[in-house]
N, C-alpha and C positions, 0 to 999 in steps of 0.2 A: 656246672652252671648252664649248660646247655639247654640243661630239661626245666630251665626256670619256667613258673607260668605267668608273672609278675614281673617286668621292671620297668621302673620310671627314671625322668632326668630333671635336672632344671639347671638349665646355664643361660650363660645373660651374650646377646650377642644381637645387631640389627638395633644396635640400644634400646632393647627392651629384653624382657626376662621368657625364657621360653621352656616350654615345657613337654612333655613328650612320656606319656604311658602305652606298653604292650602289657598285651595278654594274650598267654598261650604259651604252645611246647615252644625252644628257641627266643622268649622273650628276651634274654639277654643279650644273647646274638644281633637278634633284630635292631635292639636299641642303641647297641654300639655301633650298626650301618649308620642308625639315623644322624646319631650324634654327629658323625664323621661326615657323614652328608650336609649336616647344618653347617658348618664349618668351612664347608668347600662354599654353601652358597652367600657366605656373609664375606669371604673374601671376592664373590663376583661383585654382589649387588648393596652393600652396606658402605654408605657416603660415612660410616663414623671410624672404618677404617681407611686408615690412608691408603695403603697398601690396594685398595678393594680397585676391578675397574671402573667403578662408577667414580672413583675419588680422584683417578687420573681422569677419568675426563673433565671433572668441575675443577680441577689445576689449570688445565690448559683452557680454561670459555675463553675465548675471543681471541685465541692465537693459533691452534692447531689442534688437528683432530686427534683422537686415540683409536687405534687398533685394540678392538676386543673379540670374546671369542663368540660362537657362534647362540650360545646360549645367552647372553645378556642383549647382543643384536637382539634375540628375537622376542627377548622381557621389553625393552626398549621399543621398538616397533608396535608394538601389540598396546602397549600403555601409551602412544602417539594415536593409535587407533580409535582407544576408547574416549580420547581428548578431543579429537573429529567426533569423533559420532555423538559427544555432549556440549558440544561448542563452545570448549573451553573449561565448564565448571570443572573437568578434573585436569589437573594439569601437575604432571613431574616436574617442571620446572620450578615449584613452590619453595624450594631447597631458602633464597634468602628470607622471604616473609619469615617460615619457621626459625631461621635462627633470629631474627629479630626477634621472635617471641618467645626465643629460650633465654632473650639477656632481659628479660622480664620481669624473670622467676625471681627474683628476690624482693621486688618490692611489689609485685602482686596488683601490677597495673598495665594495661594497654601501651603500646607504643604510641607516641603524639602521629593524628593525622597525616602530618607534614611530612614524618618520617617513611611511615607508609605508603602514601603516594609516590615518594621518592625512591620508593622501591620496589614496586608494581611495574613499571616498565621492565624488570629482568625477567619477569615471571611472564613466559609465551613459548606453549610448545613448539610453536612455527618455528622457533628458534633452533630447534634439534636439528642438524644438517646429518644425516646420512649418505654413505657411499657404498651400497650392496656389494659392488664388487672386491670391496679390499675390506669389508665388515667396522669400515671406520666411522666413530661418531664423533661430534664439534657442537659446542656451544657456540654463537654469533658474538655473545657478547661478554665481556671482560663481567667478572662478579655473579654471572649465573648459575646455577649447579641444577642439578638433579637429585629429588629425592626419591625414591621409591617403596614409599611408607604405606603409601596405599592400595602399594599392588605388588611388592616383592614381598612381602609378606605372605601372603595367600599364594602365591607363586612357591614361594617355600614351603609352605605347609602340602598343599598337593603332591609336590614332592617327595618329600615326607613319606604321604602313605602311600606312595610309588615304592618307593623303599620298604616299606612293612610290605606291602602286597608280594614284592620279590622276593622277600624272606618265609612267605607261606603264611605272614600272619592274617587274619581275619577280625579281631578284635582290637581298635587302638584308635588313640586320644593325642592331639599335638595343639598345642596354643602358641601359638608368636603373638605375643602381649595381648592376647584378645583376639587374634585373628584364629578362629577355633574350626579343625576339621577331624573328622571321625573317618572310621572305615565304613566299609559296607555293610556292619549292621547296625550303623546310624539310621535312624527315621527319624523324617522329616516330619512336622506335625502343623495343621492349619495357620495358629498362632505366629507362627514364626522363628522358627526353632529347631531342634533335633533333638529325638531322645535314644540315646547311647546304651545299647546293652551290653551288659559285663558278664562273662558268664562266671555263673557262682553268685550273681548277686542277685536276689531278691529282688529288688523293686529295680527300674532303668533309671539312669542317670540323666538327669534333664536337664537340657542345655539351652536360655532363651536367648533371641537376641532381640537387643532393643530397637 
């Protein structure tokens, strides 16, 4: 299996469905890093297991910090950056909004007003208390959480082909439910997009985003 030149996955984790193709000598190999590599990063950064450190800190909002490790400090930090630098439209702290809007799903209607307002004060990333030298993070407030839906994902997926690239691969595909990245012989094209060459295939693979 070593001299695979094809292998794909698709496992469900970060609640959503993810997926992950190599090409080339070692695709086996490679894919079984990646896999293993997903695995590691849904137990830092995925609020949907408990176990995860993002799920110990949204236990403890408004009572005590959590000790994590150096790589979620610095997903954490970096996703506080980009919440400064757009003044608030992106904000990790979204964690109660969305599950309001998952106990939704059944009858396929908005939350009332009232409810929402009344839940928009939890959602402020000012709220993230860090402490660089002991790597510890704290929510201020009792019912806050962290989601990182919008940027542990792409976090993981770069990852990813950190992983393929270490394995020698040069050809490969990984989506975390739509968050889509290629290797280096992705191109980029005007529109808005990337187009994926496979070797062995005929025409590239096109990739748009909306």
């Amino acid at each position: 299996m070593k001299d695979a030149m094809v292998a794909e996955s698709a496992l469900f984790g970060m609640g959503t469905v993810i997926n992950h193709q190599v090409y080339g000598k070692n695709a086996t190999e490679a894919l079984a890093a990646a896999n293993t590599e997903t695995t590691r990063l849904e137990e830092l950064l995925s609020r949907f297991r408990p176990d995860s450190e993002i799920s110990g800190i949204n236990r403890s909002a408004g009572e005590w910090g959590n000790g994590v490790g150096i790589e979620t400090y610095e997903v954490l930090t970096k996703a506080v950056g980009f919440s400064k630098q757009l003044g608030g439209l992106f904000d990790i702290t979204v964690g109660p909004l969305i599950d309001l809007w998952a106990g939704c799903k059944t009858n396929l209607k908005p939350p009332p007003r009232t409810i929402i307002n009344s839940v928009l004060p939890l959602v402020n990333y000012r709220d993230i208390v860090f402490v660089p030298g002991k790597k510890t993070v704290a929510l201020k407030k009792p019912g806050q959480s962290i989601d990182l839906g919008g940027v542990g994902k792409g976090y993981a997926a770069d990852r990813i082909l950190e992983v393929f690239a270490a394995s020698g691969i040069k050809s490969a595909f990984t989506n975390f439910g739509g968050n889509v990245a290629g290797s280096e012989q992705s191109l980029t094209v005007p529109f808005g997009g990337l187009v994926y060459v496979i070797p062995g295939r005929k025409t590239p693979l096109l990739v748009r985003f909306q």
